[in-house]
C-alpha positions in Angstrom: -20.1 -35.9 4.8 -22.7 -33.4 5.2 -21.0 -31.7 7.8 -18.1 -31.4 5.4 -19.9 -30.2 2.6 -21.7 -27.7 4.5 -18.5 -26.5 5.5 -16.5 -26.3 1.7 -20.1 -24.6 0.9 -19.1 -21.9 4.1 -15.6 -21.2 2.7 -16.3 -20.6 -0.8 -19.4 -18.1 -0.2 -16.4 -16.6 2.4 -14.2 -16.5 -0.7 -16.9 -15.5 -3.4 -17.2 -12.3 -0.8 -14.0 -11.6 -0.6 -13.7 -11.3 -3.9 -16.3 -9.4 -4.5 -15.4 -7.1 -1.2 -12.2 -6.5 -3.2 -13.6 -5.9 -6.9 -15.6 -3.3 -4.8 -12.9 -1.9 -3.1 -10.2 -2.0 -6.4 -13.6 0.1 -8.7 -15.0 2.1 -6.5 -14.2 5.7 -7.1 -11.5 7.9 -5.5 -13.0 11.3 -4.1 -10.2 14.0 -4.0 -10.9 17.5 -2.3 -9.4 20.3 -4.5 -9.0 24.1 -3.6 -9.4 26.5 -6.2 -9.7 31.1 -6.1 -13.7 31.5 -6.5 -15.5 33.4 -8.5 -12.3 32.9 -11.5 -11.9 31.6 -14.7 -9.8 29.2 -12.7 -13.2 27.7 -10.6 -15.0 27.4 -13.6 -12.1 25.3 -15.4 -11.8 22.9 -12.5 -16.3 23.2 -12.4 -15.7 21.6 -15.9 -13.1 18.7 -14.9 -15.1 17.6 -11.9 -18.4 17.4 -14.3 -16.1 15.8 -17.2 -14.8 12.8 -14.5 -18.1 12.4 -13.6 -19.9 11.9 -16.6 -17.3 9.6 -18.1 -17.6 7.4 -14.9 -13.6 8.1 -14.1 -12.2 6.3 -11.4 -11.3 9.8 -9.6 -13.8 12.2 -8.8 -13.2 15.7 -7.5 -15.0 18.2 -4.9 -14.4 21.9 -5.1 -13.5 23.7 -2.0 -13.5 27.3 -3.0 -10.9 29.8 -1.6 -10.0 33.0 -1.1 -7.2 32.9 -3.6 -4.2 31.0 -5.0 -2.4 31.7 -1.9 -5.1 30.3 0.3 -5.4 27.3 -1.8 -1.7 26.5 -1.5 -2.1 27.2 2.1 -5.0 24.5 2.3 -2.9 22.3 0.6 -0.1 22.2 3.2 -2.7 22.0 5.7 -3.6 18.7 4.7 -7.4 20.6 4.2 -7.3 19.1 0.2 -6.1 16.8 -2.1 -5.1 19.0 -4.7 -5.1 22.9 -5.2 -4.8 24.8 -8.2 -2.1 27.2 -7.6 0.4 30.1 -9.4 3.9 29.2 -9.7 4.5 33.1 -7.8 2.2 33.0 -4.9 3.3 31.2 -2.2 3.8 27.8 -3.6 2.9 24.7 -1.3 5.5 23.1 0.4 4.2 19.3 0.1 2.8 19.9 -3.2 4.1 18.4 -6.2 2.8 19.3 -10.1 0.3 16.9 -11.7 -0.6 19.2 -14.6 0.1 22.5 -16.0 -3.6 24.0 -16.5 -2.1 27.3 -18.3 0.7 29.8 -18.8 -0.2 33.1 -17.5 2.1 36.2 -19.9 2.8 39.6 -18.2 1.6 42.4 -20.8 2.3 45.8 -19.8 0.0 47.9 -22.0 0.2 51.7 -22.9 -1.7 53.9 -24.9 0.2 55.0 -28.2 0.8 58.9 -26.5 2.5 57.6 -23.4 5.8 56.9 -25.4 6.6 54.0 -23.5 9.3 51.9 -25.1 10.8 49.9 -21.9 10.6 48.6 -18.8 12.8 51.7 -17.9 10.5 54.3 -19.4 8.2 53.4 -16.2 10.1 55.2 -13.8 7.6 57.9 -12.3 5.0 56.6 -14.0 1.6 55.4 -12.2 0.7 51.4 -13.7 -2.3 49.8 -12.6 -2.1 46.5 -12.0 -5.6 44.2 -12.4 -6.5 42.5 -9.5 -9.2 40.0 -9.3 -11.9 38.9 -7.0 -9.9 38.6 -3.6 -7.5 40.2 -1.8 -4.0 40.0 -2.6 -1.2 41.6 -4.2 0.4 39.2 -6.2 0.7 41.2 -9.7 2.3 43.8 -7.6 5.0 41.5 -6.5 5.5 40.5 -9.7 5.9 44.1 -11.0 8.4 44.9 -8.4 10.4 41.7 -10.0 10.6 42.9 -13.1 11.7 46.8 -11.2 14.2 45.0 -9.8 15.9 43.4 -12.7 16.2 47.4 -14.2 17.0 49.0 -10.9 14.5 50.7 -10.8 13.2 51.9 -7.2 9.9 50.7 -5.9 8.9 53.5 -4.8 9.6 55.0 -8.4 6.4 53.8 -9.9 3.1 54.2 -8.3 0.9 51.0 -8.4 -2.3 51.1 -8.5 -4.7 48.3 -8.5 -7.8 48.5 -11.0 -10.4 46.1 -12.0 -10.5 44.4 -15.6 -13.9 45.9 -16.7 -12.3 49.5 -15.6 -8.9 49.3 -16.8 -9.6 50.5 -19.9 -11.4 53.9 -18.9 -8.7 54.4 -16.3 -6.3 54.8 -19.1 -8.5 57.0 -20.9 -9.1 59.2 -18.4 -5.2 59.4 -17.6 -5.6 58.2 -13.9 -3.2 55.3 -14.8 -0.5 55.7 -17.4 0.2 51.9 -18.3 -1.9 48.6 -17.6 -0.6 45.8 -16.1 -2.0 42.7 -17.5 -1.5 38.5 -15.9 -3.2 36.1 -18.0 -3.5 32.9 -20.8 -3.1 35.0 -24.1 -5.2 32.8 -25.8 -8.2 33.7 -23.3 -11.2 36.0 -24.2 -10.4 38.0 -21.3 -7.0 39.3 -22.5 -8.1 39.6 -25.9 -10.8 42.0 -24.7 -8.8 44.3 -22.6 -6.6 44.6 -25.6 -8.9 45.3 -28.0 -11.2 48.0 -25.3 -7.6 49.6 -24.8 -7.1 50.4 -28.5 -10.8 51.2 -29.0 -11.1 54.4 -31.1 -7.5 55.0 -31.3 -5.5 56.1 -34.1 -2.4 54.7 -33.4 -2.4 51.1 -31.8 -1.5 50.5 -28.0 2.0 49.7 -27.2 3.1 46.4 -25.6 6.1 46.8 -23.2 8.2 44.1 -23.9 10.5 42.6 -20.2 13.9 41.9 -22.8 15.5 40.4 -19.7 12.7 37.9 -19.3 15.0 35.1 -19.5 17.4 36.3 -17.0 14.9 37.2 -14.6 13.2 33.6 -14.5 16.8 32.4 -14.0 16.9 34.2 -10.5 13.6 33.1 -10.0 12.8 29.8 -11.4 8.7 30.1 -10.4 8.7 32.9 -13.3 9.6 31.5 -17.2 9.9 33.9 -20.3 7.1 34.1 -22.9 7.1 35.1 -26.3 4.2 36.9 -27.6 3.6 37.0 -31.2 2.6 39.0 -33.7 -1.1 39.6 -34.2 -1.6 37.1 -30.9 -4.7 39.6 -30.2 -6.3 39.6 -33.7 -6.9 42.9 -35.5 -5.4 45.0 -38.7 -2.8 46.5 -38.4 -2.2 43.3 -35.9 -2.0 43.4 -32.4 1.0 43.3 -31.7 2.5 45.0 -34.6 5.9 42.5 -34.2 7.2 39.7 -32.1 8.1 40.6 -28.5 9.7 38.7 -25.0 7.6 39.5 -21.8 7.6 37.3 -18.1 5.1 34.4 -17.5 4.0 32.3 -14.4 2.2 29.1 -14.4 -1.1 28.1 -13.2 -0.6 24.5 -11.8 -2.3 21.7 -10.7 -1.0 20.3 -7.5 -1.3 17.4 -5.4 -0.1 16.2 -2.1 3.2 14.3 -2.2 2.1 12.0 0.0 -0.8 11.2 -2.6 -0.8 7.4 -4.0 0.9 7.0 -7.3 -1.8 5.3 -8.9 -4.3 8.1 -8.0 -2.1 10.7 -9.3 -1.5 8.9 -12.3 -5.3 8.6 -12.9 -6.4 11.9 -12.4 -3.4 12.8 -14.6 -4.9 10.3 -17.5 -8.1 11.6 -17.0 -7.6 15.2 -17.8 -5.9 14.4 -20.8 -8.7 12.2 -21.8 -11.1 13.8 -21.0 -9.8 17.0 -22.6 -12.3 17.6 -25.1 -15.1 17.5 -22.6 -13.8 19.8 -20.3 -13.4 22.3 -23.4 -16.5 22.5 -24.3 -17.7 24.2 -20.7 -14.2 25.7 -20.3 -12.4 26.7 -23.3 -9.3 27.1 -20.9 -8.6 23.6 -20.9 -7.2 23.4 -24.5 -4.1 25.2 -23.1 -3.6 22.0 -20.8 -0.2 20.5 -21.0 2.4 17.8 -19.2 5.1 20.0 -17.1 8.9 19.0 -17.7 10.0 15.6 -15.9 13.5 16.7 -15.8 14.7 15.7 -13.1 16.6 18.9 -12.9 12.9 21.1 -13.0 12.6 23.8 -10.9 9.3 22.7 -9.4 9.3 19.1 -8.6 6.6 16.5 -10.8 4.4 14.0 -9.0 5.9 10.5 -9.2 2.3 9.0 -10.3 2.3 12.3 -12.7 5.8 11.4 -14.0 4.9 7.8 -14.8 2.3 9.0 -16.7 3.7 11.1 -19.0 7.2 9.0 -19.3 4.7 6.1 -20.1 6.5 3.9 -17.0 3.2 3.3 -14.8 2.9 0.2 -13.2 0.3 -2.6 -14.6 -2.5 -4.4 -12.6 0.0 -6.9 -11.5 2.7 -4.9 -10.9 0.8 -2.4 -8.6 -0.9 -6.1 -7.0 1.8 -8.5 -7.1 2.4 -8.7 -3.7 -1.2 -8.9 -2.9 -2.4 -11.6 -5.1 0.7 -13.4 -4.1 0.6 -13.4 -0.5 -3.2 -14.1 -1.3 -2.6 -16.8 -3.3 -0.5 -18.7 -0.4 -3.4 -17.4 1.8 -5.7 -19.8 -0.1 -3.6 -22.7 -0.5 -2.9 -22.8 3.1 -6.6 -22.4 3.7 -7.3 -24.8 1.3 -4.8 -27.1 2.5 -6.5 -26.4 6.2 -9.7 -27.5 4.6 -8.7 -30.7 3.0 -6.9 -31.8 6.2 -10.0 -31.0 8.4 -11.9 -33.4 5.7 -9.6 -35.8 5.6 -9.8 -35.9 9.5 -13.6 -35.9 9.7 -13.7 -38.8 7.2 -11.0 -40.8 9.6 -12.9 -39.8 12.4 -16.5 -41.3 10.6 -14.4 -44.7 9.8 -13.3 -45.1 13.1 -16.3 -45.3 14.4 -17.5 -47.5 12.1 -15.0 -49.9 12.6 -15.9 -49.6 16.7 -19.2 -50.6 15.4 -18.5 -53.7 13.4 -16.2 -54.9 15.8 -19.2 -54.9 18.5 -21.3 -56.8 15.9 -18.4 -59.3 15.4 -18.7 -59.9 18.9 -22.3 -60.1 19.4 -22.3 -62.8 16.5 -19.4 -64.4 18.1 -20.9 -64.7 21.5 -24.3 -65.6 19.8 -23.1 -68.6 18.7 -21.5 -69.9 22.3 -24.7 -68.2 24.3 -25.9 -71.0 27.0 -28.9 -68.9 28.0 -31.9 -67.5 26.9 -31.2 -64.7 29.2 -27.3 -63.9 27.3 -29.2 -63.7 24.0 -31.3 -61.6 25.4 -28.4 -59.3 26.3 -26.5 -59.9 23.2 -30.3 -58.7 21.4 -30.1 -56.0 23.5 -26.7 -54.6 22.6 -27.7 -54.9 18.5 -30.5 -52.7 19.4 -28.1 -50.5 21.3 -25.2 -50.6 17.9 -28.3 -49.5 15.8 -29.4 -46.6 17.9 -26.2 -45.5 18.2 -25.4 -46.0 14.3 -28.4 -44.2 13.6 -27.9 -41.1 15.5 -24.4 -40.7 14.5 -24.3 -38.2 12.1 -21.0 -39.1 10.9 -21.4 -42.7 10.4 -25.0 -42.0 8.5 -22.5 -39.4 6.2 -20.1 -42.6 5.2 -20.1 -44.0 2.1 -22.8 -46.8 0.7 -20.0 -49.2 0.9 -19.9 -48.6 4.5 -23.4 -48.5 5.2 -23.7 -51.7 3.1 -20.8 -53.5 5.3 -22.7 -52.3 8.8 -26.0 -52.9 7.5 -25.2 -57.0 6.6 -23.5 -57.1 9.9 -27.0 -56.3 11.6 -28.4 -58.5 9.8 -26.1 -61.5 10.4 -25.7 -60.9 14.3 -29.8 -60.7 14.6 -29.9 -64.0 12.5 -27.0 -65.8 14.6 -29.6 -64.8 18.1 -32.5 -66.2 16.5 -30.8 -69.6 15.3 -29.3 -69.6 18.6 -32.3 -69.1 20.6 -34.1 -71.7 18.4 -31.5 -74.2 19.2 -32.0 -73.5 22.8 -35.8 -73.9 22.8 -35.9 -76.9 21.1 -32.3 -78.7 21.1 -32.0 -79.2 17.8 -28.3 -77.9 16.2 -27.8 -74.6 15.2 -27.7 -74.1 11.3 -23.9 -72.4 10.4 -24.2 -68.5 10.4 -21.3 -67.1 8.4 -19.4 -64.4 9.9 -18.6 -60.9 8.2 -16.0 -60.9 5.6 -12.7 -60.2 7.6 -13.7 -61.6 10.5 -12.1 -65.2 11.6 -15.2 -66.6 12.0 -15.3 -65.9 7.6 -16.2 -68.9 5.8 
């Protein structure tokens, strides 16, 4: 008995950590690497998630690898180097990487002074257009530009690009070494809304916007690029800026993950951006222009499934995601628990048997008690009571019986001992031997 309770003590502390192994394993947090440009407005948005997840205690967690641009990280992402990348819809999108989140749409503004006389896209023929370029190297605004040359056939080589720094562009228009800026950005940010308003600084007239009129048709060719409509006064100021409503190109600044990347982790991270929204504002104002991409299954760039779930509000439940586990682990502990009960069933046989074998010897000793001629057989039949005891006594399985048991072995002893006495007293001085009553059961009973 105590070996069997030691051993239902074994399995449940086996079971208890198990459990507790899993409820580990289920809540512990999921670290994903994520690539983003440095030293953008871009780092310090996905700075703000990775603090915002941690503070709250989210499930996922990120760590920023930095890159050397949004072609880099998209690279890094097909690599297998990170979990997730922050990418443009134009620059080199990653093969295996599927949208979780739209962080912000970038517009195309095409800026000239009021003196230039630019109207249209067409008006830039032999004109010289800087384009802003950021930290790293790359020429993806110049790309684009040659897009939207393409749609007017206009030559390449009929515009000279020129690439200029944000803090610069403004005095490069002043000082006539670039006719029109080119412009890629959230028009909600600070950033645009200062280059607009350093642009018309100290001008009569206000700057003109070049509108892209075939916007729509152009992201139809290209279905990374979308059409944006600007409106009026979206850069503040009186007269407004701009004075009326105009159509202009756009890309998208995405958040990406592997394809390969678990459902449930997607859909988590997904959640917790969302959630988490307001938090990430307040250290990046960027993050109020976050928003769900089209599920369609007919979208030009593809949605993760976890992502998807998400916003289509099909994710799976606990037991949905674990139905399979907690099933096959409930027949797991039936079977082990049917293994147990069988092995106590056994040991409890096994304890019995052996207590029979040693009742049956006492039955005998009593029996043979009673017919003994000799001194010298009592002896021997005293001998083997001392030998059932001993062995009773260190059998660990007969001393975990029950108290019936014991009770039934213990009066058996007792009665065999008394039956050699009488005996031997009848031997020694011939009178008859008083009647010894046998064990119940035996067919000696009386």
């Amino acid at each position: 008995m105590r070996r069997l309770l030691l051993i239902v003590l074994a399995c449940g502390l086996a079971l208890a950590g198990a459990a507790a192994l899993g409820a580990w394993y289920y809540n512990r947090p999921t670290l994903l690497k994520v690539a983003v440009a440095r030293d953008t407005e871009d780092h310090k948005l996905v700075f703000a998630i990775s603090h915002a997840l941690s503070s709250a205690r989210r499930s996922v967690r990120l760590r920023i690898v930095p890159s050397d641009g949004a072609a880099a990280s998209a690279a890094a992402l097909d690599a297998g180097e990170v979990d997730v990348a922050v990418v443009r819809s134009d620059v080199a999108l990653p093969a295996a990487g599927q949208t979780l989140a739209i962080l912000h749409r970038n517009a195309v503004l095409l800026i000239a002074p009021p003196e230039r006389e630019i109207a249209s896209v067409a008006d830039l023929a032999g004109k010289r257009v800087g384009y802003l370029r950021g930290p790293h190297p790359g020429d993806a605004n110049a790309r684009l530009l040659d897009a939207i040359l393409a749609q007017y056939d206009a030559p390449k080589d009929s515009v000279v690009k020129i690439p200029v720094m944000r803090q610069e562009a403004a005095e490069a228009l002043r000082a006539g070494r670039v006719d029109v800026v080119m412009a890629v950005g959230p028009l909600a940010s600070d950033a645009l809304g200062d280059l607009v308003a350093a642009i018309g600084q100290g001008r009569a007239s206000p700057v003109q916007f070049v509108p892209i009129g075939e916007a729509k048709a152009i992201a139809q060719r290209m279905p990374a690029l979308e059409s944006v409509d600007v409106l009026r006064g979206a850069f503040g100021g009186a007269p407004p800026r701009p004075p009326a409503a105009f159509e202009t190109l756009g890309v998208t600044v995405r958040l990406m993950a592997r394809e390969t990347m678990k459902n449930s982790v997607a859909a988590d991270l997904t959640r917790a951006l969302f959630a988490e929204r307001a938090a990430i504002a307040r250290l990046a104002p960027l993050a109020n222009l976050l928003e769900a991409p089209s599920t369609d299954k007919d979208a030009a760039l593809p949605v993760h499934a976890g992502a998807a779930a998400y916003y289509d509000n099909e994710e799976e439940g606990f037991f949905d995601k674990y139905s399979d586990i907690i099933y096959i682990g409930a027949m797991l502990l039936s079977v082990a628990g049917s293994a147990v009960a069988a092995l106590a069933s056994r040991m409890t046989a096994a304890s019995h048997s052996e207590l029979d074998q040693l009742l049956e010897r006492l039955l005998g000793v009593l029996r043979a008690a009673r017919t003994a001629g000799t001194c010298e057989d009592l002896d021997r039949l005293e001998r083997e009571t001392d030998e059932i005891l001993v062995a009773g006594m260190g059998n660990r399985s007969i001393m975990g019986v029950d108290s019936h048991g014991m009770a039934a072995l213990s009066l058996a002893l007792d009665q065999a001992r008394h039956a050699v006495r009488e005996r031997r007293a009848h031997l020694a001085g011939g009178r008859p031997s008083a009647s010894v009553h046998a064990l119940p059961g035996s067919r000696e009973a009386v």
